[in-house]
N, C-alpha and C positions, 0 to 999 in steps of 0.2 A: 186376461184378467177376469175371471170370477167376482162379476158385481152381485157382490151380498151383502145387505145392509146388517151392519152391525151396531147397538143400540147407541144411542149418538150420545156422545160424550159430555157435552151439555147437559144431557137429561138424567148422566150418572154419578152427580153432585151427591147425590142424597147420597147413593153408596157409601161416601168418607164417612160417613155418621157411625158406621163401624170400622170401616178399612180405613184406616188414618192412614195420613199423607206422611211419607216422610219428606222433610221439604229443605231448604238453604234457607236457612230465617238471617235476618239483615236487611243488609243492601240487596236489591234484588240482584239476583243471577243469573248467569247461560243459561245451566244447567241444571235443574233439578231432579228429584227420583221419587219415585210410589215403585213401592212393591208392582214387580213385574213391568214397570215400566218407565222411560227416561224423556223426558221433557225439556225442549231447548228452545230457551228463547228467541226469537228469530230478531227482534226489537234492539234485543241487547247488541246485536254486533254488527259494529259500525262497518265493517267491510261488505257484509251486506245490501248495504242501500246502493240504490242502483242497479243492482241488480235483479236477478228471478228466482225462481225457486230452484232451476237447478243450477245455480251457485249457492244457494243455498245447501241443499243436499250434498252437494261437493265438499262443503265444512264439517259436517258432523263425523265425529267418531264413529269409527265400524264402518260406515258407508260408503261408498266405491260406487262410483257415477260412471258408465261406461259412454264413448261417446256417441253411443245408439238410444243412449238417455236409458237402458237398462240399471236398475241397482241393483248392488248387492251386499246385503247384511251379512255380516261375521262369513261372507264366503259363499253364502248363495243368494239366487235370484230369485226366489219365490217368497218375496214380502207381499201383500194383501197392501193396495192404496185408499185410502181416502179420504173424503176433503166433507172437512167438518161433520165425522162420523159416517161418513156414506159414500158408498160409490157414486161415481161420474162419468160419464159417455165420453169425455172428451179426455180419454187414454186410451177410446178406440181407436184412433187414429195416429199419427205420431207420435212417439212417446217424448223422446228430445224438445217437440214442439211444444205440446201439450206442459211441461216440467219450464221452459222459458217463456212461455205467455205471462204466466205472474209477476206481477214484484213482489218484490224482496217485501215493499215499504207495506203488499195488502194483506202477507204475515204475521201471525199472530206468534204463533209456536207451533212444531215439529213434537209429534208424539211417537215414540218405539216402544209400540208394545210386545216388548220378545218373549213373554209366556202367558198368552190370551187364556181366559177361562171357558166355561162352559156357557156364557150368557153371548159369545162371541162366535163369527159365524169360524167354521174349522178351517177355512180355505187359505194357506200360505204357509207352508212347513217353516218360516222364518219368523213369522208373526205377522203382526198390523204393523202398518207405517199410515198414520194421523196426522193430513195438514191444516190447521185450522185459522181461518180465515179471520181477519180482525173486525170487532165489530164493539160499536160503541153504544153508551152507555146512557148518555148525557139526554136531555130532551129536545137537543138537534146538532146534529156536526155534522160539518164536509171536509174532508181531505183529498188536496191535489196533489199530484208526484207529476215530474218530468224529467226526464233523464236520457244522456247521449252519451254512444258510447264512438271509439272510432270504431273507422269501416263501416260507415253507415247503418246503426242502430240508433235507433229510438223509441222511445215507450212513452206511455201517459194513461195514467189512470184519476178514476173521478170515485170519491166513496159519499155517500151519503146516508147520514142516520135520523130516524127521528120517531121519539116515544108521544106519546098519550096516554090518557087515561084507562086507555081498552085497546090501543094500537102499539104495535111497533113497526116501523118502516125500513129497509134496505136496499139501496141502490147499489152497486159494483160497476162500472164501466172498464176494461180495460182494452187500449191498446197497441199493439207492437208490428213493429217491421224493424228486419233485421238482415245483415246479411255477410256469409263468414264466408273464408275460404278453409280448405282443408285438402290434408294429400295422406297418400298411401302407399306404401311399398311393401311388397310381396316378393320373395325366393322360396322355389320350391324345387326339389328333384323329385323326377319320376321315370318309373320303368315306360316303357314302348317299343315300340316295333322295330324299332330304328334305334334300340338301344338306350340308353341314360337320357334322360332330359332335362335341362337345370330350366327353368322358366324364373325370369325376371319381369317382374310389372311394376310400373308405376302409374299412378290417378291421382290428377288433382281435379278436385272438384269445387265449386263454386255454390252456396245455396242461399236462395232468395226465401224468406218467409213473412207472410203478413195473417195475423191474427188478431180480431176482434171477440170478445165475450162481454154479453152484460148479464148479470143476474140481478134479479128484484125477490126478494124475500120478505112476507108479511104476519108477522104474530098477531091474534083475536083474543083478547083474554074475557071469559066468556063470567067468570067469576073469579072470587079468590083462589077456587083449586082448578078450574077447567082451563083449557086456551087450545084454540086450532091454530095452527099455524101451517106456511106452504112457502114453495120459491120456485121461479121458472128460471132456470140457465139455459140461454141461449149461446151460442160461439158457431165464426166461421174461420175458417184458415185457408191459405193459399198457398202455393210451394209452388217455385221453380228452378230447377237443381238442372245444371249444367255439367257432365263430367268428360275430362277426357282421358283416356286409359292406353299406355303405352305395353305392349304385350312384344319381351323379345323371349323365344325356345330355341336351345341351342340344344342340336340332338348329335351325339356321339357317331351315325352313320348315316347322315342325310343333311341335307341344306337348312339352314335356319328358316324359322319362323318369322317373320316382323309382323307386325299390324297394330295399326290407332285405330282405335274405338271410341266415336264420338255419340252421347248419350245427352238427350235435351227433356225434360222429365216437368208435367205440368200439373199439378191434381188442387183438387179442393175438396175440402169435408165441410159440411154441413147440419150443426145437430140441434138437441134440445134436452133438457131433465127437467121434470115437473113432481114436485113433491108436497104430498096432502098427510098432513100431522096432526091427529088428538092426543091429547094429555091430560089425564087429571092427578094428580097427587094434594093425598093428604100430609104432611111434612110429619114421617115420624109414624105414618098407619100402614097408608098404600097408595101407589104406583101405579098408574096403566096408561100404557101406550100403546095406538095403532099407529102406523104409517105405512104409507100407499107411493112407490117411485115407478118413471115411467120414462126410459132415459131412448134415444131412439137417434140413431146416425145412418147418413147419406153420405158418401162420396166417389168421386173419380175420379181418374188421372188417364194418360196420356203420355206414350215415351217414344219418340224420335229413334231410331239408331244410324249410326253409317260407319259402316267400317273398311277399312283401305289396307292394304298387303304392300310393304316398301322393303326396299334392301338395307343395307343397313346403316345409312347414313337417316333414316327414317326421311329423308328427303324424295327420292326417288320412286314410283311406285312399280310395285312387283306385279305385270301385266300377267304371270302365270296364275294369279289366284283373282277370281273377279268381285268385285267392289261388294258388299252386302249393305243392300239398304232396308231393312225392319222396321216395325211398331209395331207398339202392345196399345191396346187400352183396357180397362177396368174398372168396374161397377162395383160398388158394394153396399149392401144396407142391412140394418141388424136393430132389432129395439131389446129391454131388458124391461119386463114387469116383475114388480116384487111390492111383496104382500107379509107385513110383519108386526106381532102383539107382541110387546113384552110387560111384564105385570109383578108385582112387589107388594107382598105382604110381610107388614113388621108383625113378630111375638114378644114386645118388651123392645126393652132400650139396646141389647146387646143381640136379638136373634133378628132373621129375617129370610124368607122362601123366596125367589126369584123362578120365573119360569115362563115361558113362550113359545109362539110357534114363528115359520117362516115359512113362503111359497113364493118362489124365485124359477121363471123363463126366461131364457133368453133364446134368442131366434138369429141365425147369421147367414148372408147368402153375398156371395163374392162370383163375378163374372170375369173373367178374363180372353182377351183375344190375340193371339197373334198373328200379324202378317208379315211376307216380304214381297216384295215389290218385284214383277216378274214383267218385265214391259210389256206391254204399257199396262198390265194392270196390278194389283193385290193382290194375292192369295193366301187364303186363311191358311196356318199351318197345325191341322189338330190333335197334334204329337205335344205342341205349348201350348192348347187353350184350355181353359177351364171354367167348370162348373160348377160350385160348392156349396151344399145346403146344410147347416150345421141348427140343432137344436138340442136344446138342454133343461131339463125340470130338476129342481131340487125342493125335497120337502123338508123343514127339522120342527126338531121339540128338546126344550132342553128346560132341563130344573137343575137348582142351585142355591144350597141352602150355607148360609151362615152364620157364627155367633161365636163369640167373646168369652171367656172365661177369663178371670184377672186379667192380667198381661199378655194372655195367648187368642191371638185370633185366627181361626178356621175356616176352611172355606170350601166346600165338596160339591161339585158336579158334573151332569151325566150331558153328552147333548147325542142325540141319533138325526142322521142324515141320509134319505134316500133320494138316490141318484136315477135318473133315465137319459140317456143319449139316443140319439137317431144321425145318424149319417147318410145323408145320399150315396151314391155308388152301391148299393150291396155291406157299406162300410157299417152297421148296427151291434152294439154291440147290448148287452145284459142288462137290465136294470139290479142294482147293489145296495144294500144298505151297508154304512159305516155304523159303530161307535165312538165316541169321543169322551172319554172319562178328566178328568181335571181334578186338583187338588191344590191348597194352597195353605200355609201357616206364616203367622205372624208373631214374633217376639218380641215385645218392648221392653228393655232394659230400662230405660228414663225418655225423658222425651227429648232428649237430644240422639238415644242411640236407638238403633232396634235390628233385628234379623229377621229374612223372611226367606222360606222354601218355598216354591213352587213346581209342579209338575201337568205336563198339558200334552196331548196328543192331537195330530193337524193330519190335514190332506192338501194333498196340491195335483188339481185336473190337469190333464193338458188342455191348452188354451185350444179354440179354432184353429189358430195361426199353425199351433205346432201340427196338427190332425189333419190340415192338408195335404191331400199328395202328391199337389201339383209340384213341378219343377221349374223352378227360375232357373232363366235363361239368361240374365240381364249382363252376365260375364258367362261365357261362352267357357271360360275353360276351369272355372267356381261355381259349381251349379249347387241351387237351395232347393229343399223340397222338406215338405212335411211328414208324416207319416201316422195312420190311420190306426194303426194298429198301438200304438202309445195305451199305458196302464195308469193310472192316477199312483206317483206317488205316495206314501205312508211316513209320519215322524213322530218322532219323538221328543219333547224339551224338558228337560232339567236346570232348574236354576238355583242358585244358592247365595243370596246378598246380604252384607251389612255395611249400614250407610250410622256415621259419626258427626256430630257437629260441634267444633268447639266455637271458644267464643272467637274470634278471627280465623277458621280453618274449619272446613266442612270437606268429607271424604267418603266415598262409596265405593265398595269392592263389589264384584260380582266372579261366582266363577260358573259356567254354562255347558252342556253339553245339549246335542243336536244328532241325533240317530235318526237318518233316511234309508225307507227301503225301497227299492225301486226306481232311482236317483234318474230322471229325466233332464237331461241334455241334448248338447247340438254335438255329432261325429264327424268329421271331417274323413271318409273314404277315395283312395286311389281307384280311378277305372283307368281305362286303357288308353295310350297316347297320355297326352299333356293334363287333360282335366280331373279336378276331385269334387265327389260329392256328399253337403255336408246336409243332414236331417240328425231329426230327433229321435234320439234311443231310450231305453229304460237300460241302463249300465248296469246298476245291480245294487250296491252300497257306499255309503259315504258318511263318515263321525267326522263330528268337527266338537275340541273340546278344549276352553279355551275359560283366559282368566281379562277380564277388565276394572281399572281404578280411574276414578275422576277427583281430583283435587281442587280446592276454589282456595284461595286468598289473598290478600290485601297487603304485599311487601310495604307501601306507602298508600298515604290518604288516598290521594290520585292517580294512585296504580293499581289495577285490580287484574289478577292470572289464574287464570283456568287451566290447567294440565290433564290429558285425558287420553290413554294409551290403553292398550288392548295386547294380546298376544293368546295367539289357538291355533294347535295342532288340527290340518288339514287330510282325514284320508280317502283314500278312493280306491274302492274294490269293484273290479267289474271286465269285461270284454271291450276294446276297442278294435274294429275292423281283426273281429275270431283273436285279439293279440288279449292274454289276460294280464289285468294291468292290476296292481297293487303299492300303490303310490302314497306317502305321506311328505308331509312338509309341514313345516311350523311359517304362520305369517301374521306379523305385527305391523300394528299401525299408531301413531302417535301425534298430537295434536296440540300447542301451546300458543292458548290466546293471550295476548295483553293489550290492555282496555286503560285510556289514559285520559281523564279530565282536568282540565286549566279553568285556569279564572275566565271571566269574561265571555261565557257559552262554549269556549272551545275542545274538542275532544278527539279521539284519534286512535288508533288500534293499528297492531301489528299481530299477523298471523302465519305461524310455520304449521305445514301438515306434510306428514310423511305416512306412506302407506308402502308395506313391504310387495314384494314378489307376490302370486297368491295362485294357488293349485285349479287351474280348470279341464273340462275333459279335451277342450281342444287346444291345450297347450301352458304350458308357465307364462303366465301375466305377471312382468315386471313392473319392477319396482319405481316410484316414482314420488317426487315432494313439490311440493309449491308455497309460495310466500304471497301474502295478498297484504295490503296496505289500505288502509281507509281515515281520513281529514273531516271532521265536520264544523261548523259554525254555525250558534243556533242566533236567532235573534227575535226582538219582538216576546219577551218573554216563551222560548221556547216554541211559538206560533209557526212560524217561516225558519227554515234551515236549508243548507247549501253543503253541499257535500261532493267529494271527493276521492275517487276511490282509484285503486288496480290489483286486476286478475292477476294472476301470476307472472307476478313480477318479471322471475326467470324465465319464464316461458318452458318451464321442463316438464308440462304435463303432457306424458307421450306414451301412447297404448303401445305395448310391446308382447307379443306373441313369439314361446319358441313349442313348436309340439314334436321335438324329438324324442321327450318319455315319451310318448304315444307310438311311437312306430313309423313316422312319417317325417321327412325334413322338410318343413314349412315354417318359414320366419313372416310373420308378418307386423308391420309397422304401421300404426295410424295415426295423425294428426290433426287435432281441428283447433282452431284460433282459441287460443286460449288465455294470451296477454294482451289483456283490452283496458283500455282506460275509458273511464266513467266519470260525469259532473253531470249531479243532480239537485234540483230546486226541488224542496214540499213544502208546501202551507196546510194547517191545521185551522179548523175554525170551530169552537164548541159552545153550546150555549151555555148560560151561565146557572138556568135555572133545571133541577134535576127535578126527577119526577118521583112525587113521596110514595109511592106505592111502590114502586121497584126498592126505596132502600129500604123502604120496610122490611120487604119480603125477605132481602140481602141478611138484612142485620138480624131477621129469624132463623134465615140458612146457618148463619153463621154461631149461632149461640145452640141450635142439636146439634151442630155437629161439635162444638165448646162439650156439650153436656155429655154427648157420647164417648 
């Protein structure tokens, strides 16, 4: 992940003053839309509570939650994250962990920004993915959530708000322990020495996790246009993952294989984000923001192994091959300083110049060791250990001017980005400058309808993770490693929408296209005997070009349905393991909420999602749907609710790999707990008395952007 703070969304209010919102006017809704981007209420749906963010992200349209906590938009994995406009340290670490620490209940709304402009940092050939954290309003609230799930989950979080005359105040408490089971099966053939080998595995694994985060965030309003503001996020996390790995190779002219692999796995991370914010705006003149982030992570882990040789009742053990007893441990610490002005000058009611700079470090250095146990002592083995010193500068500048003519709005800009990497090993590569050009048009037909074009050009670096060379050993006959030599992909986005509103029925079409050059990925290669190894390549090309429709309305008072289905052809041009591969596929995914309120606080929701097949380089990801169910009851004037909820009902959410397009027979099967039942308590507590200077300010916001 490329933490680059992009201008925080909060502070990009003013902008509506010409970019009108197209929005779902009524009763509130899931789902709403702005040009270039789609906005889901996370509040509105009841299946939600109780849970985290990544059930969260599991519901929305387009989005595909892998259960490595990877996502992928419209088909790929390079979305740009952040949490209330800004990157975050705590997606250095596990991403699966990091995406289940929140609740559901301390979401606010989910932002997809799928064609960023030029005031935006370029990093994600998929766009921004915006989670924004709920925060209140009033001149003091506290909100408590607690919530159990089976299989030993639990969570509890504490919010606290409170404004003044020249203060605002934020507390965040959350936390969670958790603990799933999950299994895997793998069949693979491969060539070897001894002829054909079909190798069968199976893992089931066991995982413990305990996460705590608080954040405290503080606004200074220093006059009517000035305000510093800042927030210290803290978070620690704990893991301990237990697996055990059945491994049988049946060779064509030699004695089978058996062996269990048992894997005990400990780590903790450790972080912080500290953020210092100036702002002045004059409402309607100009705009300027500095901000100063300083995000910095510690952790390590610990891994056990021992593995045993049996014949084939897996009972008996096979004294011809002897016992292996291993362990790894691993250091890693990394900080990210970033340094960014963004600034706005209005020309009249309809024009206005944007433009800024950024200066973004990040620093990464990971230790690893492995040993095996040679009686009676250790010994290091330093063919698996490693040393990784990873460094990164990026400079930009970026203008962006807009303005209005009747009903057509416009929107042109440039952003340049200079790159420097340093790699320990000999591994250095060039310092680069990019260009990033952008373009965007606005049509309002009435103020119920309007069209809007956009065009935007991104990059996507390889992460650290993937630029490593090391090679995991953690499965002896699956080995992972990174690779140093990786090129920063290059894209392209095309978008083309129009969004209708009647009076009971609101609808937005979008059709997209996505031109990558350079398409980095993970390859899954054959070596000799039983084992393959999988690292990261730059394949070559990949379109993805594809049509999406969201539908809202109200069959009865008390019935409210969201309908929201997607369909895009998938292609892929490029070399896998020297085999030239030229693959398309069309995959659709669909989504149909209903949202049901009763008399007497009661309310209730049913959710089908189906998501198709979908084209990846190591293999077809099948196809999969689930149904979630959610119960609430409010009471106390909506104060205190109780709620009731289930993950997939059917339990049919099941990662399925086949990579025979690819050249190679590898079926792999993954599963992780995914029909959990949930009962959750919240209380709300708000003051009564609001602070007159905030709606002031609200009710001027709201009347230029009225006037614009």
């Amino acid at each position: 992940m490329i933490c680059l703070f992009s201008q925080a969304i909060w502070a990009q209010t003013d902008s509506s003053a010409i970019l009108k919102e197209v929005v779902v006017r009524g009763q509130k809704s899931e789902i709403t839309q702005e040009p270039g981007k789609k906005i889901f209420q996370v509040g509105v749906n009841l299946t939600n509570l109780g849970g985290n963010l990544y059930d969260v992200l599991s519901n929305i349209p387009s989005i595909y939650v892998t259960n490595e906590g990877t996502i992928q938009y419209r088909g790929s994995q390079n979305l740009t994250i952040y949490f209330d406009g800004k990157p975050s340290g705590i997606l250095n670490s596990s991403r699966a962990n990091a995406l289940s620490l929140f609740p559901a209940d301390m979401i606010d709304r989910i932002e997809i920004i799928s064609n960023p402009g030029a005031k935006y940092s370029s990093e994600g050939s998929s766009g921004i993915l915006n989670i924004i954290l709920k925060k209140d309003v009033t001149s003091e609230s506290l909100r408590w959530n607690a919530n159990l799930g089976t299989h030993d989950k639990y969570a509890t979080s504490l919010s606290w708000a409170r404004n003044s005359k020249k203060f605002t105040h934020f507390l965040d408490l959350n936390y969670k322990e958790s603990q799933r089971y999950d299994y895997q099966k793998l069949y693979r053939e491969n060539g070897s020495l001894w002829g054909l080998a079909k190798i069968n595995q199976e893992a089931k694994e066991t995982n413990r996790d305990l996460n705590y985060s608080l954040k405290w965030s503080t606004m200074y309003r220093m006059d009517t246009h000035k305000s510093l503001s800042g927030y210290f996020w803290g978070r620690f996390a704990s893991d301990h993952n237990s697996e055990t790995r059945y491994n049988t190779t049946t060779y064509f002219r030699a004695m089978d294989r058996l062996y269990q692999r048992e894997s005990d796995k400990r780590g903790q991370d450790l972080g912080f984000d500290v953020n210092l914010s100036f702002q002045n705006t004059v409402i309607g003149k100009k705009d300027a923001k500095i901000d100063f982030l300083w995000i910095t992570n510690d952790g390590d882990d610990g891994n056990d192994f021992l593995q045993n040789y049996y014949f084939q009742d897996f009972q008996t053990l096979n004294t011809n091959f002897p016992t292996r007893i291993e362990r790894s441990k691993a250091g890693s610490t990394n900080y990210t300083l970033l340094l960014q002005g963004d600034f706005k000058r209005h020309f009249g009611k309809t024009k206005f110049l944007e433009y800024g700079f950024k200066l973004n470090q990040r620093h990464f250095v990971n230790l690893f060791d492995y040993e095996k146990y040679k009686i009676p002592i250790w010994e290091l083995d330093p063919k698996r250990s490693n040393n990784f010193d990873y460094l990164e500068n990026i400079q930009a500048l970026y203008g962006n001017y807009s303005a209005k003519m009747k009903k057509i709005t416009w929107d042109l800009g440039l952003r340049m980005e200079a790159t420097q990497l340093d790699i320990q090993h000999g591994f250095s590569k060039l310092s680069y400058i990019n260009w990033f050009p952008s373009a965007s048009f606005l049509k309002e037909i009435s103020v119920q309808e309007s069209f809007n074009l956009s065009v935007s050009s991104r990059i996507s670096r390889p992460s650290y993770r993937s630029l490593n060379p090391f090679i995991s050993f953690a499965d002896p006959i699956n080995l992972n490693a990174g690779n140093p030599n990786l090129q920063p992909e290059r894209a392209f986005l095309l978008e083309f929408s129009h969004s209708k509103d009647w009076k009971n029925i609101s609808m937005s079409n979008q059709l997209f296209l996505r031109n990558i050059d350079g398409l980095v990925s993970r390859v899954r290669t054959q070596l000799d005997g039983d084992t393959t190894m999988t690292r990261y390549e730059n394949l070559g090309h990949s379109r993805s070009i594809g049509f999406e429709n969201m539908l809202q309305f109200s069959p009865l008072k008390a019935w409210k349905m969201q309908i929201t289905s997607s369909v895009y052809q998938m292609d892929l041009q490029g070399f896998v393991n020297t085999l030239a591969i030229q693959e398309q596929r069309w995959a659709s995914s669909a989504r149909l909420n209903n949202q049901f309120k009763w008399a007497k606080g009661w309310s209730g929701q049913l959710t089908y999602l189906y998501q198709s097949a979908i084209l990846s380089p190591l293999g077809i990801i099948g196809a999969y749907y689930t149904i979630d169910v959610g119960l609430r009851k409010d009471y106390m004037k909506g104060k205190l609710s109780v709620n009731a909820r289930v993950n997939d009902l059917t339990n049919s959410q099941i990662t399925i790999y086949d990579s025979r397009p690819f050249g190679i027979v590898s079926d792999l099967e993954k599963k992780k707990e995914t029909r959990i039942y949930y009962i959750g308590i919240s209380y709300k507590l708000e003051g009564k008395k609001k602070i007159k200077e905030l709606n002031q300010r609200k009710a001027v916001n709201e009347k230029e952007a009225g006037d614009d």
